[in-house]
C-alpha positions as CSV (number, residue, x, y, z in Angstrom):
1,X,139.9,157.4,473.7
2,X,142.8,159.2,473.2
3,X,143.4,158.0,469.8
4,X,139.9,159.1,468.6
5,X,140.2,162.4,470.0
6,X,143.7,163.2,468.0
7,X,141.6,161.6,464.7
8,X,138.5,163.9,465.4
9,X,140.7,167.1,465.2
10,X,142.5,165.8,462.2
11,X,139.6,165.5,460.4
12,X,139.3,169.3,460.4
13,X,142.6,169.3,458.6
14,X,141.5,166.8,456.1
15,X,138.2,169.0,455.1
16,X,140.4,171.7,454.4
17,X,142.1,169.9,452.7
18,X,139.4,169.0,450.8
19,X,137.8,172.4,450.1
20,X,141.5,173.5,449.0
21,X,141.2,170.6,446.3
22,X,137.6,171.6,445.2
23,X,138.6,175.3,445.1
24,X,141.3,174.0,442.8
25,X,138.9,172.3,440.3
26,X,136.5,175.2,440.6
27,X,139.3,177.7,439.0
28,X,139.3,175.7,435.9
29,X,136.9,175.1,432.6
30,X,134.0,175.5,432.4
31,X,133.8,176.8,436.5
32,X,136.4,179.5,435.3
33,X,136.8,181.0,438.9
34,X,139.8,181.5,438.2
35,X,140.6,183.7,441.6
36,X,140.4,180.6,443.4
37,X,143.6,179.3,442.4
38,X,145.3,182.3,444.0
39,X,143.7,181.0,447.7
40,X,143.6,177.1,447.3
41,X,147.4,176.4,447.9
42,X,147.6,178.4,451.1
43,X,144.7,176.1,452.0
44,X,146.3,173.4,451.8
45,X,149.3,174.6,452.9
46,X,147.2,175.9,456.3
47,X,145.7,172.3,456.6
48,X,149.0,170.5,457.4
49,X,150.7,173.5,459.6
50,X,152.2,172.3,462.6
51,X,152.4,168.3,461.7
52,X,155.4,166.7,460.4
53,X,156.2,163.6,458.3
54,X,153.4,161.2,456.8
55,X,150.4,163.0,458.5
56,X,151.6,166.2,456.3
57,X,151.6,164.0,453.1
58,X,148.5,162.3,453.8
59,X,146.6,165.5,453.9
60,X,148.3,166.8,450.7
61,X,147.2,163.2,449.0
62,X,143.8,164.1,450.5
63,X,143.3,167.1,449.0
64,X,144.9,166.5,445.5
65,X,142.5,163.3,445.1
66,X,139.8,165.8,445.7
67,X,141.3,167.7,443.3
68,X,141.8,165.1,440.4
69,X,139.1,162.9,440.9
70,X,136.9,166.1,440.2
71,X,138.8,167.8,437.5
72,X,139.0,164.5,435.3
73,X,135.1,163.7,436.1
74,X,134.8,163.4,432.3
75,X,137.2,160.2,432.4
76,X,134.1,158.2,433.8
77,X,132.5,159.8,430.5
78,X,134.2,157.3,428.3
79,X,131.6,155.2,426.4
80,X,133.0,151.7,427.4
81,X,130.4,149.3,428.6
82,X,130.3,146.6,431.1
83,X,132.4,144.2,431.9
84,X,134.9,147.2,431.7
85,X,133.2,150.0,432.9
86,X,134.8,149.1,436.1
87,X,138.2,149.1,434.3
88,X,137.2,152.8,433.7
89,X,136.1,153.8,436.8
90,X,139.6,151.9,438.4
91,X,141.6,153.7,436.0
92,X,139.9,157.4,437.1
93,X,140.8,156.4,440.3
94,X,144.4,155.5,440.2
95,X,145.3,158.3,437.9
96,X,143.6,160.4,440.1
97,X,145.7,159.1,443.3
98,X,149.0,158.8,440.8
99,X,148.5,163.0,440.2
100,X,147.9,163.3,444.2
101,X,151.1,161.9,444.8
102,X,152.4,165.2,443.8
103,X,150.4,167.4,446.4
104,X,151.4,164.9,448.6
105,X,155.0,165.3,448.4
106,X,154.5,169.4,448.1
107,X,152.9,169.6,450.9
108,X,154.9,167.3,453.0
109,X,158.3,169.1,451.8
110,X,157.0,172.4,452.4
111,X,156.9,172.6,455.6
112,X,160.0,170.1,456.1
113,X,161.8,173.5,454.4
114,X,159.7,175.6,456.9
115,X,162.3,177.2,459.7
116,X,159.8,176.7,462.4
117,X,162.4,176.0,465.0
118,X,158.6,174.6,467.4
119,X,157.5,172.2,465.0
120,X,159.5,169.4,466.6
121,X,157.2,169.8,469.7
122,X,153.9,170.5,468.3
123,X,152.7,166.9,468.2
124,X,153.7,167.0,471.7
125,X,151.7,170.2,472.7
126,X,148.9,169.0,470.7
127,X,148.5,166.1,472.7
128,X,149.2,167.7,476.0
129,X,145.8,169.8,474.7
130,X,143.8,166.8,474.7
131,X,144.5,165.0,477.7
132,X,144.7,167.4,480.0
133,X,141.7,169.4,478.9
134,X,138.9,168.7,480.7
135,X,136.9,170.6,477.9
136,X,133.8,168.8,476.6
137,X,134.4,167.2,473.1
138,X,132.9,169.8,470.9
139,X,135.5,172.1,472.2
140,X,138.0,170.0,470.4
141,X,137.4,171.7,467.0
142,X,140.3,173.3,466.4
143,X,143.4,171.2,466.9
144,X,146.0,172.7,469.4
145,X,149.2,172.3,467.2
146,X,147.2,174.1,464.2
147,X,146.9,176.9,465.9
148,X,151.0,176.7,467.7
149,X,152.0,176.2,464.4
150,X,150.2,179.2,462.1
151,X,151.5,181.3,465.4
152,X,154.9,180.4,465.5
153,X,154.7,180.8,461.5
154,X,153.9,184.7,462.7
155,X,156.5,184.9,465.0
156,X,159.1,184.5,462.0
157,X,161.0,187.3,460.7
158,X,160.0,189.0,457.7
159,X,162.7,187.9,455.5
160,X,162.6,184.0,456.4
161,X,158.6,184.3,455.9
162,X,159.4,185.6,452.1
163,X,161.9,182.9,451.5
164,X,159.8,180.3,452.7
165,X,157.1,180.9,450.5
166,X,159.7,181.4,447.6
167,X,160.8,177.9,448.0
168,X,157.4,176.1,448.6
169,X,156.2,178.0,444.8
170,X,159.6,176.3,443.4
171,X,159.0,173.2,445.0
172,X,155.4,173.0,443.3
173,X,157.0,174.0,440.0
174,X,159.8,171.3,440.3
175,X,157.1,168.8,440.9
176,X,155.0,170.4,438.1
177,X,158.4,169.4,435.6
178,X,158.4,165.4,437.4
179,X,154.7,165.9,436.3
180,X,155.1,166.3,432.4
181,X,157.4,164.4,432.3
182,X,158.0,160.7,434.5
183,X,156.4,157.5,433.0
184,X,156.2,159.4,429.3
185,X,154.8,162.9,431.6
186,X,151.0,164.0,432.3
187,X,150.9,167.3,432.2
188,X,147.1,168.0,432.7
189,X,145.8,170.4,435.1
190,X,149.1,172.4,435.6
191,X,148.0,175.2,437.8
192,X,149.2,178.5,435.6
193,X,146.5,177.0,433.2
194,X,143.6,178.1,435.7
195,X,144.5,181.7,434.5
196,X,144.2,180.9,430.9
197,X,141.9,184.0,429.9
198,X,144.1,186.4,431.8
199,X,146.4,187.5,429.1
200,X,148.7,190.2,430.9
201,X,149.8,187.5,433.3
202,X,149.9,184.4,430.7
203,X,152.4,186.4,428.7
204,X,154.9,185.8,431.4
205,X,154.9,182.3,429.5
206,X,157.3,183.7,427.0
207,X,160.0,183.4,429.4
208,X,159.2,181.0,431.5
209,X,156.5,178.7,430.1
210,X,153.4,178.0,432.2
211,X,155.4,177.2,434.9
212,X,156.0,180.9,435.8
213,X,152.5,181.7,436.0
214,X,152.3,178.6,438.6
215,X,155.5,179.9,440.6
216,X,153.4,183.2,440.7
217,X,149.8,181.5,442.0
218,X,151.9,179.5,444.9
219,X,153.7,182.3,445.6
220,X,151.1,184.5,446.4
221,X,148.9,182.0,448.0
222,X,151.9,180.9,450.4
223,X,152.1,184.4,451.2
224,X,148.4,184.9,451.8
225,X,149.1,181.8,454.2
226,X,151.6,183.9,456.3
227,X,150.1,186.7,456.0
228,X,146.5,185.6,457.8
229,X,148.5,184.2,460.4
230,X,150.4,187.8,461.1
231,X,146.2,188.9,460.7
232,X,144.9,186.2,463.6
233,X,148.0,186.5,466.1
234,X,148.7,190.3,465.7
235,X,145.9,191.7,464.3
236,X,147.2,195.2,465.5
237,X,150.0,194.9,463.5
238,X,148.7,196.2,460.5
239,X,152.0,196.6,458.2
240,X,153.6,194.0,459.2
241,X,150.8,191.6,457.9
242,X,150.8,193.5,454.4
243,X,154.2,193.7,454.1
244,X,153.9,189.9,453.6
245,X,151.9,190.1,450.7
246,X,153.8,193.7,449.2
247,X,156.6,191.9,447.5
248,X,154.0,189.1,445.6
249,X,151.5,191.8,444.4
250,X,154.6,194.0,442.9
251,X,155.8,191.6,440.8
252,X,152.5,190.2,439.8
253,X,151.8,194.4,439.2
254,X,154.7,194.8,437.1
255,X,154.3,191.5,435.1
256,X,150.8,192.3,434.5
257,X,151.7,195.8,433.2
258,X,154.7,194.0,431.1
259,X,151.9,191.9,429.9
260,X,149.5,194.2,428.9
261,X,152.1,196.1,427.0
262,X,152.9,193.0,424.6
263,X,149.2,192.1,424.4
264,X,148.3,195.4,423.0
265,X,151.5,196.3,421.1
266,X,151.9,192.3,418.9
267,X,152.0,193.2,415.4
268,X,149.7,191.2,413.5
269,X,150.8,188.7,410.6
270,X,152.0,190.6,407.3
271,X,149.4,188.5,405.6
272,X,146.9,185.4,406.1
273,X,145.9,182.1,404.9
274,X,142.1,180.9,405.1
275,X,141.7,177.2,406.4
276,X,138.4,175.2,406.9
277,X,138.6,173.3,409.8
278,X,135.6,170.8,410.1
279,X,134.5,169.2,413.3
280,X,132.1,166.3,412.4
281,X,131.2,165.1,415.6
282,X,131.1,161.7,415.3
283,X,130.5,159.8,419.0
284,X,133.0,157.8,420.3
285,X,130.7,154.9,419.8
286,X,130.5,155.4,416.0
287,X,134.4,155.4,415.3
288,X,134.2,151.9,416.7
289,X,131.4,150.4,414.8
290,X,133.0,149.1,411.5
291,X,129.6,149.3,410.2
292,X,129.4,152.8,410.4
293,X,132.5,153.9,408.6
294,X,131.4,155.4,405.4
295,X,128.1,156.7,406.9
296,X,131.0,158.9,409.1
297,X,132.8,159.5,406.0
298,X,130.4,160.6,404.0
299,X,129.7,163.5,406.5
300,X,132.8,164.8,406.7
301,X,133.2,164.8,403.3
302,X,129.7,166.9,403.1
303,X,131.1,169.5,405.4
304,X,134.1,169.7,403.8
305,X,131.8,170.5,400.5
306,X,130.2,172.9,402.4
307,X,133.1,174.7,403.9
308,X,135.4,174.9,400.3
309,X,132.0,175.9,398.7
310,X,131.4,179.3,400.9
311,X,132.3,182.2,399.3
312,X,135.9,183.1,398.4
313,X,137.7,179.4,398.2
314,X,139.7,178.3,401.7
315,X,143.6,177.6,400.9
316,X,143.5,174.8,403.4
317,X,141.0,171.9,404.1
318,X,141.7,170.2,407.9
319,X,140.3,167.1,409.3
320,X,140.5,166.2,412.6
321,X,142.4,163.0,414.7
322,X,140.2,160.4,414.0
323,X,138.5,161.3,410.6
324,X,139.3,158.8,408.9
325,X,138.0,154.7,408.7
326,X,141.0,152.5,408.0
327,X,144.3,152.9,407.6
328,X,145.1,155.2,405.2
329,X,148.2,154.4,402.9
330,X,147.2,150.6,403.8
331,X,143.9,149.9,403.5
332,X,142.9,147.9,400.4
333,X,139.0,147.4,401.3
334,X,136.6,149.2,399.0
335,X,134.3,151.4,400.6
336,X,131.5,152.6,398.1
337,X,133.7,150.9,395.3
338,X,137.1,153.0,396.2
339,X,139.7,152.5,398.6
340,X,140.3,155.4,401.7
341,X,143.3,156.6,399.8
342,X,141.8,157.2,396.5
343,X,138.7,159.2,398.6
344,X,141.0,161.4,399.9
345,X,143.2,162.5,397.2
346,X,140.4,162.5,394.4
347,X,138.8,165.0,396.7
348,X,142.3,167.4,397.5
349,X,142.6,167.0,393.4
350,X,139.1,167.4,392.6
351,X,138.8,170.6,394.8
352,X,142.6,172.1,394.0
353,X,142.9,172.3,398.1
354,X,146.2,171.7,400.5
355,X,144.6,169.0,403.1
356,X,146.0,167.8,406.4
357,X,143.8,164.9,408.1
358,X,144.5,162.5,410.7
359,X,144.2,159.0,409.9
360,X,145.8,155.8,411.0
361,X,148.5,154.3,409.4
362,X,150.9,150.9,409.4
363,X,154.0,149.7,409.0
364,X,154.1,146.1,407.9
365,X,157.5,144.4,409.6
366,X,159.5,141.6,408.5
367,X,158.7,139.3,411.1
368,X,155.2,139.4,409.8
369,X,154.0,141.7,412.9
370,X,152.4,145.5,411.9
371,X,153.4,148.4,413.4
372,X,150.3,151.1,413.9
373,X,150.4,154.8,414.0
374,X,148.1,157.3,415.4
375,X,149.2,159.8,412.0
376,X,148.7,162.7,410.2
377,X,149.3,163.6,406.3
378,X,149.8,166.6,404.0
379,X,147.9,166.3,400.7
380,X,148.5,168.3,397.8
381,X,146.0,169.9,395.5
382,X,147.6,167.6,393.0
383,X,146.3,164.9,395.5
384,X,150.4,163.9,396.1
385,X,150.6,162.8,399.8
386,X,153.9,165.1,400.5
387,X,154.5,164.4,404.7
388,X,153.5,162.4,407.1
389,X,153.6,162.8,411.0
390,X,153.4,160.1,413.2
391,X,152.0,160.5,417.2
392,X,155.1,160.6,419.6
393,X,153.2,161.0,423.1
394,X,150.4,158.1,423.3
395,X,147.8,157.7,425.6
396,X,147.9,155.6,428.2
397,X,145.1,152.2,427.8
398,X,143.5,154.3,424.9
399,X,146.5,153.6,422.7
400,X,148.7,151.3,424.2
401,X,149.3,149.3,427.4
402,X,152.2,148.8,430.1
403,X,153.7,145.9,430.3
404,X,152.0,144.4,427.3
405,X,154.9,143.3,425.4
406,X,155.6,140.8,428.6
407,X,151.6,140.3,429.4
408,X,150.0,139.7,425.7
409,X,146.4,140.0,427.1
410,X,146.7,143.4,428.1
411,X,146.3,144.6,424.2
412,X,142.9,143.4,424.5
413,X,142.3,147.0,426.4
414,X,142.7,149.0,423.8
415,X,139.9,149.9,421.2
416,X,141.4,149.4,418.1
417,X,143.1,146.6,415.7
418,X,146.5,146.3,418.1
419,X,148.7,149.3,420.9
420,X,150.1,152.1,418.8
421,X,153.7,152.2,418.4
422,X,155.1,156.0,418.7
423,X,156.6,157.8,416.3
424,X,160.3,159.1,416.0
425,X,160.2,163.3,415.6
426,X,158.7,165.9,414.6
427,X,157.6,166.4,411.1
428,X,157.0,170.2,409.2
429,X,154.1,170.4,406.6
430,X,155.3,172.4,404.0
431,X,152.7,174.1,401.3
432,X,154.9,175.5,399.2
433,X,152.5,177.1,397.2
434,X,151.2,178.9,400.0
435,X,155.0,179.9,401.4
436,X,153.5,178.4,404.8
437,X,154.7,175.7,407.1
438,X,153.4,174.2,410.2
439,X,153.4,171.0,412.4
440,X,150.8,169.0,413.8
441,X,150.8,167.5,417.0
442,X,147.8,164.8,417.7
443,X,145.7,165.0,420.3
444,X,146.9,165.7,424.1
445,X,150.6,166.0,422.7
446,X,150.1,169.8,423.0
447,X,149.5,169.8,426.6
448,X,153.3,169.4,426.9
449,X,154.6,172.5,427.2
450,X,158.7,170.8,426.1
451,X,157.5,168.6,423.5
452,X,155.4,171.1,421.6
453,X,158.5,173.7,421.5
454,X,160.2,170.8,419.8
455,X,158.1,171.4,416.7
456,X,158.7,174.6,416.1
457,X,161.6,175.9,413.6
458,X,162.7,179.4,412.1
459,X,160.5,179.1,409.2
460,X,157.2,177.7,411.3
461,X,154.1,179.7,410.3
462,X,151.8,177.7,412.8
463,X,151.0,174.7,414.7
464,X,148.1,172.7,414.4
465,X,146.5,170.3,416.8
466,X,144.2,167.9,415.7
467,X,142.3,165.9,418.0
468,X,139.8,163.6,418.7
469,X,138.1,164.4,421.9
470,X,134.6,162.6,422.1
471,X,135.9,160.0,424.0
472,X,134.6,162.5,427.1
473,X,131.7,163.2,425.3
474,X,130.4,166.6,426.3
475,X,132.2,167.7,429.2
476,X,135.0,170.3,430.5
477,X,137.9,167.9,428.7
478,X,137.5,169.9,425.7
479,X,137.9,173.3,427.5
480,X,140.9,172.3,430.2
481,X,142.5,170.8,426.7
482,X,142.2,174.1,424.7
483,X,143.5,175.8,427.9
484,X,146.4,174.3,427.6
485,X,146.9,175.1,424.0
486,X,146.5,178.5,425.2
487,X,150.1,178.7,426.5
488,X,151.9,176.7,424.0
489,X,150.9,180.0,422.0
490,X,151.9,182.5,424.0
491,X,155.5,180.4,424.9
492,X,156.4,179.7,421.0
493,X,155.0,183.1,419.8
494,X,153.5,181.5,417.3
495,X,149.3,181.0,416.5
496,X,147.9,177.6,417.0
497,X,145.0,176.2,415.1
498,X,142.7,173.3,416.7
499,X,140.4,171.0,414.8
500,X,138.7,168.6,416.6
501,X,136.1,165.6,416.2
502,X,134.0,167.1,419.0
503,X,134.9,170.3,419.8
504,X,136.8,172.6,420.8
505,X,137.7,173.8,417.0
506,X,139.0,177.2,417.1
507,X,142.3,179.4,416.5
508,X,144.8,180.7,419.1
509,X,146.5,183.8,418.2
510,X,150.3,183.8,419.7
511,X,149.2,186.1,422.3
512,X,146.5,183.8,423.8
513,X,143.5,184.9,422.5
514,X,141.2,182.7,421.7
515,X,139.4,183.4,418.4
516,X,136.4,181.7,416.4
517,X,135.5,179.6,419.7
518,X,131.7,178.8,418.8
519,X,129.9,178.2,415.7
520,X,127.9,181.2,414.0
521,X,124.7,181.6,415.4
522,X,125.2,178.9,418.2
523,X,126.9,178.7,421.4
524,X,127.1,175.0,421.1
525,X,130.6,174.1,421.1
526,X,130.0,170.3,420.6
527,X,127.9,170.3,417.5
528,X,129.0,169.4,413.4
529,X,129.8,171.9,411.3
530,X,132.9,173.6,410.3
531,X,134.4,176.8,410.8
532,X,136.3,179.4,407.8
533,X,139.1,181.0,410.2
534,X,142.0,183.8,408.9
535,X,145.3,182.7,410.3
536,X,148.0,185.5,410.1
537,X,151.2,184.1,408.8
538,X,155.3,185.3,408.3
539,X,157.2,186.2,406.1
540,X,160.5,185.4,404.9
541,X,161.6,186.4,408.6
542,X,158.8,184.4,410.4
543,X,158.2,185.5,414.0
544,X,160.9,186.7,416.8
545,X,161.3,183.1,418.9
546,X,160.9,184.0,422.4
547,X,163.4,183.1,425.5
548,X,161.2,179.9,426.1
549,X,161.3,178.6,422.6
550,X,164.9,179.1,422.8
551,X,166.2,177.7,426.0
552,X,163.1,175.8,427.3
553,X,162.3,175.2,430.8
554,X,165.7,176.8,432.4
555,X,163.1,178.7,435.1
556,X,161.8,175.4,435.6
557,X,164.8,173.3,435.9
558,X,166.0,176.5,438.3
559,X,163.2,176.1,440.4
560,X,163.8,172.0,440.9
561,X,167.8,173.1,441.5
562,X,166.5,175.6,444.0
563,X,164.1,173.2,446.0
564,X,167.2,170.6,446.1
565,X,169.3,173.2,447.4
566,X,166.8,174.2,450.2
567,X,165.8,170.3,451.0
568,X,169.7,170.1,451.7
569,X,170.3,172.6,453.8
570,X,167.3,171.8,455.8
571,X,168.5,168.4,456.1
572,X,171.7,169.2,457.3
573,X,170.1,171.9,459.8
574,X,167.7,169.4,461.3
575,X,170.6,167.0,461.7
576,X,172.4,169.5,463.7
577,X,169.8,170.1,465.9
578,X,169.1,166.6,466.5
579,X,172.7,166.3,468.0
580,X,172.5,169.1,470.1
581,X,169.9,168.1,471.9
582,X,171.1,164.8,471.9
């Protein structure tokens, strides 16, 4: 009876937990609440307060599932029938519970750091609080060693209160790097993207990437956390409470009004280039079907006739990931009498336009095996293919599998004629014509905020994603993914152009903004059409690179340096304890 008392008062903790994990969803596209962010942490941090060990990582796990498993809804969205639709619904799952790992180990290490000196005893004194009590059962609610713990958090000094919470918003960020980067990285859903349409504060990104703008949200929130605690146990105690929160909402004052300055003072381009960018919107389902390949075709070309026939002439024609049936240096079947290749550049030559469009391509190997690329080209007006960029970051069962090189039957997974093979670096498109040079990175490759500044030179004009996301239909992938794209902006300086199957096809300018979001007349984001945008472009001096394009993710790396420093020292302090009371 014991036993199922203790459980009963956990369970408050885990439905905290799992509000804190909602709230977290709720701050992102299309919710967009974006104030929630700066709460949900101190939730969760609240939930586990007073417990040590695996009952404080379980309730992290708890509420980053609830988290994941509602912020990557659209994964069960993929139009894959049975008998794998239960492959689909297995994969949300585990990625789900692979992502919760993090908040897990957050959770669990922040208050391993925490310098409660009582925390030792609080399983202990929660017991003691349901034994001896000879309170009925609904009086259980609240769990004894919550409450010890949030009240020995206010008994803290001032100063080890502020450092705690310090080293809890580093610890998040170090995880945040293991994120986007272990097992090839997965860096969707980083918190700092929740604040994506707050410009003042994303421009911290310059300096420190995204990651600063999650240091910030867990900073405050960890405060927030100590700072309600100071509110319930000394409620008189007015300044003391505040003074908790003083030192967060400075710097996130100052940095807003830093911020603020930069968004309204960034020059503008000395001149601009017009591009087309057409989104065909072509399901999922359709790409697949061999038998609809030039029906696809044929509509993308029609937009593209559209687009380069509206008013003054576009300089460049963009397709997006996916556009393409066939493999496009390789393919020798005739569709409508010519082959891919001759489609594509007859039109670029036809219509005196600079092109980039994704399309697959192949490598045949000696060994009589093929390699297969997820690619992208740069097509003359001349109709001369001049570059070609090949996908370095692949997506996990969608374009190749683990282990398949040792388990052959795994290939069978993925939707297309064999597992991608990734490409070697990054590649510039240059237009000479034009004086303008950018590079393309495929699909989720620019939700990494260190692989995108690898693409960026002295002499880049632009980037440009192009991506294919119908594979979530119509759903808030498209929005969390352009949200992303949103910082790798602001960190490189530089303006970002998106063109996608399926939406979201827009422009980013390198402060953030979002420009040319929905089509004319229409707020539907989804639909086929295409879209005449003005990018501003360099000159002969390009754009000033910012500390982050320069030196990367030092504040992140400083962060993961700072939470080993503080899991040592608490180590060594808990050792030392141990053996005095030994």
């Amino acid at each position: 009876m014991k036993w199922v008392k203790l459980q009963r008062n956990e369970v408050q903790r885990y439905r905290l937990a799992l509000v804190a994990g909602v709230f977290l969803t709720l701050s992102f596209p299309k919710f967009e609440i974006a104030g929630l962010a700066w709460i949900a942490p101190g939730l969760l941090l609240a939930s586990a307060a007073g417990l040590r060990g695996g009952p404080v990582f379980r309730i992290g796990f708890v509420g980053g599932l609830s988290y994941h498993l509602t912020v990557l809804y659209w994964l069960l969205l993929i139009p894959i029938g049975l008998p794998l639709k239960p492959v689909v619904v297995l994969g949300w799952i585990a990625l789900s519970a692979y992502l919760a790992l993090f908040q897990g180990v957050w959770l669990w290490l922040g208050w391993k750091i925490c310098p409660l000196e009582r925390l030792e005893r609080l399983p202990a004194i929660a017991s003691e609080g349901i034994t001896q009590s000879n309170r009925s059962e609904e009086a259980h609610i609240v769990d004894p060693g919550l409450i010890d713990s949030l009240q020995a958090l206010a008994s803290l000094s001032w100063s080890r209160r502020v450092l705690w919470s310090l080293l809890v918003a580093a610890i998040w960020v170090g995880l945040e790097m293991v994120q986007a980067r272990f097992l090839t990285g997965f860096p969707w859903g980083l918190l700092g993207v929740s604040q994506y349409q707050m410009l003042p504060l994303t421009q911290i990104a310059t300096i420190t990437g995204v990651y600063g703008v999650s240091f910030l949200l867990i900073w405050f929130s960890a405060s927030l956390c100590c700072a309600g605690a100071l509110f319930l146990f000394k409620p008189a105690a007015r300044r003391t409470w505040m003074a908790d929160l003083f030192i967060p909402v400075l710097v996130v004052a100052m940095i807003f009004a830093g911020g603020l300055h930069r968004v309204m003072n960034t020059a503008a381009g000395p001149r601009k280039i017009r591009a087309a960018l057409i989104q065909p919107s072509v399901p999922q389902t359709m790409i697949w079907d061999e038998k609809e390949s030039m029906p696809r075709f044929h509509q993308v070309l029609e937009w593209s006739e559209k687009a380069l026939a509206e008013g003054s002439k576009p300089d460049l024609l963009v397709w997006p990931e996916a556009a393409v049936p066939g493999f496009f240096l390789w393919e020798t079947n005739l569709y409508d009498g010519k082959m891919i290749y001759d489609w594509i550049t007859g039109f670029a030559r036809d219509h005196r336009v600079w092109m980039v469009t994704g399309a697959d391509d192949a490598d045949p190997l000696a060994n009589g095996q093929i390699n297969y690329y997820n690619s992208s080209f740069l097509i003359n007006p001349g109709g001369e293919v001049l570059a070609k960029y090949r996908k370095r970051r692949l997506v996990i069962f969608g374009e190749y599998v683990p282990f398949s090189r040792w388990l052959p039957f795994l290939s069978k997974m993925v939707q297309s004629e064999g597992e991608f093979t990734p490409g070697n670096e990054p590649v510039a498109f240059r237009l000479n014509s034009l004086n303008v040079v950018t590079s393309v990175l495929i699909c989720f490759e620019d939700v990494f905020p260190h692989l995108t500044r690898e693409y960026v030179q002295p002499d880049t004009d632009f980037l440009l994603n192009l991506t294919n996301n119908g594979w979530s239909g119509e759903s808030a992938a498209q929005w969390q993914h352009t949200a992303s794209a949103v910082f790798r902006a602001t960190e490189n300086n530089l303006p970002l152009l998106r063109c996608a199957n399926t939406g979201l096809t827009c422009w980013v300018d390198r402060r953030g903004q979002m420009h040319n979001v929905y089509f004319s007349n229409s707020n539907d984001v989804y639909k086929a059409g295409y879209k005449i945008v003005s990018i501003p472009v360099g000159s002969s001096g390009k754009y000033i690179p910012t500390f982050y394009r320069q030196y990367g993710d030092l504040f992140g790396w400083l962060c993961c340096a700072g939470s080993l420093v503080a899991l040592i020292v608490s180590q060594i302090k808990t050792r030392k304890t141990r053996r005095a009371t030994v």
